[in-house]
C-alpha positions in Angstrom: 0.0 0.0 0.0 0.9 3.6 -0.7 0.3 5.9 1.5 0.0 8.8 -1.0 -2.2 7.3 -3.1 -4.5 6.1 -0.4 -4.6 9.3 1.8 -5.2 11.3 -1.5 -8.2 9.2 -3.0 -9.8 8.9 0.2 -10.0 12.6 0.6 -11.2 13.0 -2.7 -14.1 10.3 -2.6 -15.2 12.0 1.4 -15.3 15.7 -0.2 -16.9 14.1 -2.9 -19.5 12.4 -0.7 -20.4 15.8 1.4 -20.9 17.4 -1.8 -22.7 14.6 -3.6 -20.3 14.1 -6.6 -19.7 11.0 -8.0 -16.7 9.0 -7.5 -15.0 9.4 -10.9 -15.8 13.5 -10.5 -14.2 13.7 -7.4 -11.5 11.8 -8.2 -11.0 14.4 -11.2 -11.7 16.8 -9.3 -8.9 15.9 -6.8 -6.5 16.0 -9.4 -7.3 19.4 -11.2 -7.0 21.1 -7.7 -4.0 19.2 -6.5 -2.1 20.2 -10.2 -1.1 16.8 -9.7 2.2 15.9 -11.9 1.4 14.0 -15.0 -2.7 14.9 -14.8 -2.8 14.8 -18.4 -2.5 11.3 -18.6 -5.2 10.7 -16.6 -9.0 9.9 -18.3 -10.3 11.4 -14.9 -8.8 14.7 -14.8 -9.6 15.2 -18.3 -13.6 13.9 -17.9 -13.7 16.5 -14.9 -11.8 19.4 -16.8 -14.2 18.6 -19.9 -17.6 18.2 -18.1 -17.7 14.6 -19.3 -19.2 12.2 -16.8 -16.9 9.5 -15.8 -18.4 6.7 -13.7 -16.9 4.4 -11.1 -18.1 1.0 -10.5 -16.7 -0.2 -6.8 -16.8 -3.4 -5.0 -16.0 -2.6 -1.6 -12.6 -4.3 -0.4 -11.1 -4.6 -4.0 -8.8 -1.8 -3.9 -5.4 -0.8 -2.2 -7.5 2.5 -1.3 -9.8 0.6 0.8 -7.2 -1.0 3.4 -6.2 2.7 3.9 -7.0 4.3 7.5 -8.5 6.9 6.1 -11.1 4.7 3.9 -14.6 5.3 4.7 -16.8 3.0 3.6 -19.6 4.8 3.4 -18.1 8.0 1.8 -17.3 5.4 -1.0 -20.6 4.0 -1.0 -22.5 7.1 -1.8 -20.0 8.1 -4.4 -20.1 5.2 -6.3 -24.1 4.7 -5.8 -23.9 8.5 -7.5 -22.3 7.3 -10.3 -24.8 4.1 -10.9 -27.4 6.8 -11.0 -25.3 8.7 -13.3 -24.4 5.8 -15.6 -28.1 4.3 -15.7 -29.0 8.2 -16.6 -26.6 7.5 -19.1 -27.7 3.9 -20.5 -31.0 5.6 -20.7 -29.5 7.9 -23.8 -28.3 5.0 -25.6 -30.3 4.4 -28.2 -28.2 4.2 -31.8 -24.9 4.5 -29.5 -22.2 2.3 -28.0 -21.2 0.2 -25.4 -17.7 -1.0 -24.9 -17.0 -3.7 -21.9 -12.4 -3.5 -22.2 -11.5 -6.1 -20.2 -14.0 -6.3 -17.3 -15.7 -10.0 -16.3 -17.8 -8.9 -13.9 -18.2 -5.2 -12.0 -19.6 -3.9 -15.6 -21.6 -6.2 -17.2 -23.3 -6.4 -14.3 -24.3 -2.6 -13.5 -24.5 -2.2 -17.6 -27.4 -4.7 -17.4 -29.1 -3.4 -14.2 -28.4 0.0 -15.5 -29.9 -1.1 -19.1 -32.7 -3.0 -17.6 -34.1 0.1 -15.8 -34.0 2.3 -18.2 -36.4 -0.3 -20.4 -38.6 -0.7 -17.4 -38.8 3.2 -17.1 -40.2 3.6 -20.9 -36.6 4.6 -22.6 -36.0 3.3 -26.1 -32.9 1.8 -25.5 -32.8 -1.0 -28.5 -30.8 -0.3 -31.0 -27.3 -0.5 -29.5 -24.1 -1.1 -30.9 -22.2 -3.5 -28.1 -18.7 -4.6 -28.1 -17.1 -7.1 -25.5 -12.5 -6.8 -25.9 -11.0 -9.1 -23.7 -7.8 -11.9 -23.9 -10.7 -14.8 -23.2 -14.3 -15.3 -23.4 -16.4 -14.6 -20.3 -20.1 -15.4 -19.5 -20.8 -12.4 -17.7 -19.6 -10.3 -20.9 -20.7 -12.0 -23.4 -24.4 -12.3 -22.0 -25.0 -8.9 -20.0 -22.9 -6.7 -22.7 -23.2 -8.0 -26.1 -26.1 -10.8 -26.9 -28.8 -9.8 -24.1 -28.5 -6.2 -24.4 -28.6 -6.5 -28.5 -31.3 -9.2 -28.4 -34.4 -6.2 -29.5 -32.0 -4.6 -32.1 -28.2 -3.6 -33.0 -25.4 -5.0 -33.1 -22.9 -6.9 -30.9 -19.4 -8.1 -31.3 -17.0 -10.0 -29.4 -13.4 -9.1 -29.8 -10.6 -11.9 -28.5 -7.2 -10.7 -28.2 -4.4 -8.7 -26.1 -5.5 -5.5 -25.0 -2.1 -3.9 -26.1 -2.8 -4.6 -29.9 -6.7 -3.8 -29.8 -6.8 -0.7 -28.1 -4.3 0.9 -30.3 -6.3 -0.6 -33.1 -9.2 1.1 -32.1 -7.7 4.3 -31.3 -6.1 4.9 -34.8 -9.6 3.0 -36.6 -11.9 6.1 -34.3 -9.3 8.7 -35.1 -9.1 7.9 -39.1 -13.0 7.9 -38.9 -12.7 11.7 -37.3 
């Protein structure tokens, strides 16, 4: 464990909490007002500094962070519940659009079906979906909650085998040739 990287986090996710930010936005925000070194690497700081909402998924007890002293468990609670809310606001919107699982067996494909599943019981047109599983095997939890369930009214899903270090780049340079 690092203490840095503990102590910091866990302040981020408790300010968050008593100002009802989400997880990935406080993390962000963190960041930005810490002028952390090396912040532009970072998908968070960039979400925050770009009003682009950035959702964090957390299993309590799965992290480093959350062996920390500082850790409170229910700070990370409502930050995280925030960003379900968030993220099923999200899935709502997602009609024509598209949902990419990278390398996750578990955490997302099962919020992205809950997530999914209540914005169909809510009245949202949420159909036609383009869904895309990339991981280095096959998974049930993927393969069901991402790609076939979710595209089983409409759309299209795929299932992409392979290391993350040669499709990632792929489809970096396929989006950016497309822009």
């Amino acid at each position: 464990m690092i203490e840095e990287t503990g102590r910091i986090l866990n302040e981020a996710i408790k300010e968050g909490a008593r100002e009802n930010f989400g997880f990935g936005y406080s993390i962000g925000k963190k960041i930005n007002d810490l002028n952390l070194q090396n912040k532009e690497y970072s998908i968070l700081y960039y979400a925050y500094k770009l009003n682009i909402p950035v959702t964090v998924h957390v299993a309590i007890g799965t992290d480093i962070i959350h062996q920390h002293p500082s850790c409170d468990g229910a700070a990370v609670g409502k930050t995280s519940y925030r960003d379900f809310k968030i993220f099923a606001e999200s899935v709502s919107k997602l009609e024509d659009g598209v949902i990419l699982n990278i390398g996750c067996a578990v955490i997302l494909p099962e919020v992205f079906l809950k997530a999914l599943t209540i914005a169909r019981n809510l009245g949202c047109e949420v159909k036609k979906i383009t869904a895309a599983n990339f991981d280095m095997i096959d998974h049930y939890r993927p393969r069901e909650n991402v790609v076939q369930r979710p595209t089983s009214l409409g759309g299209k899903g795929f299932i992409i085998i392979e290391k993350h270090e040669k499709t990632m780049p792929t489809l970096h340079r396929k989006i950016v040739e497309k822009i």
